[in-house]
C-alpha positions as CSV (number, residue, x, y, z in Angstrom):
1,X,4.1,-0.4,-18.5
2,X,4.2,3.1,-16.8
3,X,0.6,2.6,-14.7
4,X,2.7,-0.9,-13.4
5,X,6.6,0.8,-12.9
6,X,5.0,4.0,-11.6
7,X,2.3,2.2,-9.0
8,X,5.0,0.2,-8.0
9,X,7.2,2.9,-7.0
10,X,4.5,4.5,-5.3
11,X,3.3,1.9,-3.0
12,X,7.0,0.2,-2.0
13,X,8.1,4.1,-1.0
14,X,4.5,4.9,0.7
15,X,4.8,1.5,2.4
16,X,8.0,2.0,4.2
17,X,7.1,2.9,8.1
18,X,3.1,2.0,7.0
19,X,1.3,0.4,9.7
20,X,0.8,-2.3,7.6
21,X,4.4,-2.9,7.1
22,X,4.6,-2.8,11.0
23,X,2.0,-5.6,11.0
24,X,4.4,-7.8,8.8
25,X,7.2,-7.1,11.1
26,X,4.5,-8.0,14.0
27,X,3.6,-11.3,12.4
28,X,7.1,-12.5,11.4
29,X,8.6,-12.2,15.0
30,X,5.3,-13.8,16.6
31,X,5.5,-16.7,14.4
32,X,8.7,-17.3,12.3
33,X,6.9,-18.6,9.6
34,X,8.1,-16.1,6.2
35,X,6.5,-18.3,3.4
36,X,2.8,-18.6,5.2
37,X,2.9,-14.7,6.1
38,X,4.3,-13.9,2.3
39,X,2.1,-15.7,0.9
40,X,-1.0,-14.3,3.2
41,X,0.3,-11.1,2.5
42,X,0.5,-11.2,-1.6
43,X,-3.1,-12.8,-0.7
44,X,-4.7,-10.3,1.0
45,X,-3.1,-7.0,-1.3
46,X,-4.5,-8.6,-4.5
47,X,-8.0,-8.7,-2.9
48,X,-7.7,-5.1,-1.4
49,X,-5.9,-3.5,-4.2
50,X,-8.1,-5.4,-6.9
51,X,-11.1,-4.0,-4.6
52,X,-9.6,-0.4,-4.7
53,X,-8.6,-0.6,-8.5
54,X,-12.3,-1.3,-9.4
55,X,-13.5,1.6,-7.6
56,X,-10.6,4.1,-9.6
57,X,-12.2,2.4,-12.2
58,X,-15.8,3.5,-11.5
59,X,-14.5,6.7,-10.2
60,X,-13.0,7.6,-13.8
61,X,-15.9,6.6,-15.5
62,X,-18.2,8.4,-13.6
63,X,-16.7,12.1,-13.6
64,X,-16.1,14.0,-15.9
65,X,-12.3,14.8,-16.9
66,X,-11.9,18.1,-15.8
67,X,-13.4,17.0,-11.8
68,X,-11.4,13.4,-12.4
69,X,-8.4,15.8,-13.0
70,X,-8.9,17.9,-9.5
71,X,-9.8,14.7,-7.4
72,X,-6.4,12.8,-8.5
73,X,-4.8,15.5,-8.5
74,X,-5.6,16.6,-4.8
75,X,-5.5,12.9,-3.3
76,X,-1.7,12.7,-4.4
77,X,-1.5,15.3,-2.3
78,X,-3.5,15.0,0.5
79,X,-1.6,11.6,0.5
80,X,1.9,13.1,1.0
81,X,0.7,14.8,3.7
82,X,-0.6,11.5,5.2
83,X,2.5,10.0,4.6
84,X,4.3,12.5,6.7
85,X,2.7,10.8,9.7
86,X,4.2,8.2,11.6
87,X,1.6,5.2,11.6
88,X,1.2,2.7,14.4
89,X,0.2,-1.1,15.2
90,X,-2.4,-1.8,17.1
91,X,-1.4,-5.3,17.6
92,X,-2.9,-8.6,17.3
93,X,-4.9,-10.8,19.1
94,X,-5.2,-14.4,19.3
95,X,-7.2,-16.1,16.7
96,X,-3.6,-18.3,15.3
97,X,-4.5,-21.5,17.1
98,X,-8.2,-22.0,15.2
99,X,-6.6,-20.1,11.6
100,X,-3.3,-20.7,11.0
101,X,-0.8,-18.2,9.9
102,X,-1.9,-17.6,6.9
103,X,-5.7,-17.1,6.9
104,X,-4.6,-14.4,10.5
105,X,-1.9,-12.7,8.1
106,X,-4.5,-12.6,5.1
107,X,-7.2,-11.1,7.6
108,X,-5.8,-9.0,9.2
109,X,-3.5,-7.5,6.1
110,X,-6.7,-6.9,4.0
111,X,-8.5,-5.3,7.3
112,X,-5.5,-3.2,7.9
113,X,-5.1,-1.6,3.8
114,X,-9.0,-0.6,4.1
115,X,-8.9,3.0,3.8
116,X,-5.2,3.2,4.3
117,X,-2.8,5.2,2.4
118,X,-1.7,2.4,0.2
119,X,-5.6,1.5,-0.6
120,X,-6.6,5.3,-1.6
121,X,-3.3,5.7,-3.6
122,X,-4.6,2.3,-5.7
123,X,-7.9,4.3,-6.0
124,X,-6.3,7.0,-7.7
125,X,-3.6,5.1,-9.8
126,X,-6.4,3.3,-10.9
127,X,-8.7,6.8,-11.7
128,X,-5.5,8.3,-13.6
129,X,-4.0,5.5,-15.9
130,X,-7.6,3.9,-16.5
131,X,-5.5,0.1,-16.5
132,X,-6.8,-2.0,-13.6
133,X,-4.5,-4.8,-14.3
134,X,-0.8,-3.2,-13.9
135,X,-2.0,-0.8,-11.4
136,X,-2.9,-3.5,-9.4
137,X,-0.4,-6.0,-10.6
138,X,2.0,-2.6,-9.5
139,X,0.6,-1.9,-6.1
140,X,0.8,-5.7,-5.2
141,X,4.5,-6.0,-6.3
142,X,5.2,-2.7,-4.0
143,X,3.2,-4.2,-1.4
144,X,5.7,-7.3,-1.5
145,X,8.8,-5.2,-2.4
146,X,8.2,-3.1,0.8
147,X,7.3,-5.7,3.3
148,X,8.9,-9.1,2.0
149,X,12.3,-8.1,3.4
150,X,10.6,-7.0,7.2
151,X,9.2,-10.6,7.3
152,X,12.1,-12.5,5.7
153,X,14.9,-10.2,8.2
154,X,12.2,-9.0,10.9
155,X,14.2,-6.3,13.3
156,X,17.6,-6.3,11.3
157,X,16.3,-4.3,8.5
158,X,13.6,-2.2,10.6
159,X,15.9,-0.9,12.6
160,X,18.3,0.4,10.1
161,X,15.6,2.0,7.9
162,X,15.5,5.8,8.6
163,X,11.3,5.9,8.7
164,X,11.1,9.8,9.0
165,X,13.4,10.2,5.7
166,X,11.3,7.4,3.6
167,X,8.3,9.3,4.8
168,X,9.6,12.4,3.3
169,X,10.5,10.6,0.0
170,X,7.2,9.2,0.2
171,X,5.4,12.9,0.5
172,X,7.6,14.4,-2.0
173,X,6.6,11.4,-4.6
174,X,3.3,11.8,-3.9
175,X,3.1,15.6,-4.2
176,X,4.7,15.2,-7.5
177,X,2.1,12.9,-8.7
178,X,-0.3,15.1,-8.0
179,X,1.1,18.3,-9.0
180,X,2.0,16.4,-13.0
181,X,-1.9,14.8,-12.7
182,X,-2.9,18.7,-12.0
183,X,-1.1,20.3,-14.5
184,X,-1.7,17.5,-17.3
């Protein structure tokens, strides 16, 4: 239960301000359609996250404890300081027409969580708890805590969010992590 509670936490505070949460604001005000982008959404973390999980999983097997330790330890907090910086939205183009909503939103969601905060934080949530199922189960349900009220109130919640203080949380809670996996 804690490798769930405590991936969920981490993901739904990292998300805040996240590019990818800017691409679910994106998406909803293009196309007004919540359930298809929700569901594209939920579709597109479980692939990523299950992806990222499986390599925590390999990466825990593979070193030894001591290095495991160090390397957790030190993405926590190399991932606070990432989370300190604003991201941004490149945008989208215009594949909606042949797709759909959902199969764009599912694209373009697992596309943008390659290599992105979120991704490497379900690496090492993964690495640390050794339980691919509730980290990933975790990271999904932060995922969808984080970004299912942007597409279900687009700019109304956005713009009343203060992104510099979340991203501040968001360092501190990773910095924690990492300084509990260090000293462990």
């Amino acid at each position: 239960m804690e490798a769930f509670l405590v991936s969920a936490l981490v993901v739904a505070v990292g998300e805040i301000g996240d590019k990818t949460q800017l691409l679910a604001l994106l998406l909803s005000a293009r196309f007004r359609r919540p359930a298809p982008i929700i569901l594209g959404i939920l579709v597109a973390t479980l692939a990523n996250h299950a992806l990222a999980g499986a390599v925590g999983e390999w990466v825990r097997d593979s070193l030894d404890p001591v290095a495991l330790r160090w390397l957790v330890g030190a993405s926590f907090i190399a991932l606070a300081a990432w989370a300190l910086k604003a991201d941004k939205c490149e945008g989208l183009r215009d594949p909606v027409d042949r797709y759909g909503v959902f199969l764009v939103t599912v694209a373009a969601f697992f596309v943008a969580e390659m290599g992105d905060k979120t991704q490497i934080a379900t690496i090492a949530l993964a690495a640390e708890f050794h339980a691919f199922i509730p980290v990933v189960a975790g990271t999904t349900l932060g995922m969808l805590v984080a970004n299912v009220p942007v597409v279900s109130a687009a700019d109304k919640v956005v713009s009343r969010i203060p992104l510099k203080r979340v991203r501040s949380i968001a360092a501190a809670l990773f910095v924690a992590l990492g300084i509990v996996v260090l000293v462990a």
